[in-house]
C-alpha positions in Angstrom: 0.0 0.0 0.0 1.2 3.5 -0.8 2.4 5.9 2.2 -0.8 7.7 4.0 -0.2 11.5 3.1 -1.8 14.5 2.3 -1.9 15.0 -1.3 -1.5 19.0 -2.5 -5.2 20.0 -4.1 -3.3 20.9 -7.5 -2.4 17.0 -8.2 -5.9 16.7 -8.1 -6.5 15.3 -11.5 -9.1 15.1 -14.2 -6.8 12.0 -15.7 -9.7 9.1 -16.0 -13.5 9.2 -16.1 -14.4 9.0 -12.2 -18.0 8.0 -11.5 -20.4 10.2 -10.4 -20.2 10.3 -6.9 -17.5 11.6 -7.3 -17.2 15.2 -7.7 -14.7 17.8 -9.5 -11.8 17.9 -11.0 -8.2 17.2 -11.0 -5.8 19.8 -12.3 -2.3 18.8 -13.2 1.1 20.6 -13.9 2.8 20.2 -17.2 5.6 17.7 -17.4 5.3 16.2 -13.8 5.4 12.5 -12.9 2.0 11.4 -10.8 1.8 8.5 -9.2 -2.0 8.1 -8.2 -3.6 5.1 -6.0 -7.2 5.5 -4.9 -9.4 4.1 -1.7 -13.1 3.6 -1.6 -15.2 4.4 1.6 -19.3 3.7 1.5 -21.1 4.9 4.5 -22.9 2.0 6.1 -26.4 2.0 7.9 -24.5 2.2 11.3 -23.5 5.0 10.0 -19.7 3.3 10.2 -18.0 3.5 6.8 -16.4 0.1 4.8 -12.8 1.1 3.7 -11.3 -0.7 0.5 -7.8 -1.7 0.2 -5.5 0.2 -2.1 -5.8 0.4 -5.3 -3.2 -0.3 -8.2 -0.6 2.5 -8.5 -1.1 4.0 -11.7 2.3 6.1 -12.6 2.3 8.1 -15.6 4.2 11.6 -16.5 2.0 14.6 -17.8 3.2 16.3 -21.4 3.8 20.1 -22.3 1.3 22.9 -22.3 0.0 23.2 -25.5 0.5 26.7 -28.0 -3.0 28.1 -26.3 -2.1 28.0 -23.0 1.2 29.4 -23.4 -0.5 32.5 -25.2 -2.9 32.5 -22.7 -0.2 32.6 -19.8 1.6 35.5 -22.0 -1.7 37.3 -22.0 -2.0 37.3 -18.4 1.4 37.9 -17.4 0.9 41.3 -20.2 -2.1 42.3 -18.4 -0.6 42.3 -15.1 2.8 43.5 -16.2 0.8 46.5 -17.6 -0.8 47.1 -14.1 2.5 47.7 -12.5 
């Protein structure tokens, strides 16, 4: 089983189709390696939960931003250079 830690909000990821209890999104930086391992917990009728075990690790490494994001970064960083 992976190491029990806090995982930072922005490796949350939009990387597979989650089902829908499951709410949000993931966002995740360009060219960064993830290593992502999920638990399950279903509320009982005692009001106790039922924990699964671990899932498989699933590793993979994100790509580049993409042409429209950098222009859209060089837009923003223009806007707020012009502010200062």
């Amino acid at each position: 089983a992976p190491p029990a830690q806090d995982v930072p909000t922005k490796l949350v990821a939009k990387a597979v189709p989650l089902p829908m209890t499951v709410r949000g999104h993931w966002f995740l930086s360009p060219r960064t390696e993830y290593s992502v391992a999920v638990q399950t917990a279903v509320k009982q009728s005692d009001g106790e939960y039922l924990v699964s075990g671990w899932s498989e690790t699933v590793e993979f490494c994100t790509g580049d931003y993409a042409k429209e994001h950098l222009a859209q970064l060089q837009e923003k960083a223009e806007l707020i250079a012009g502010r200062m």
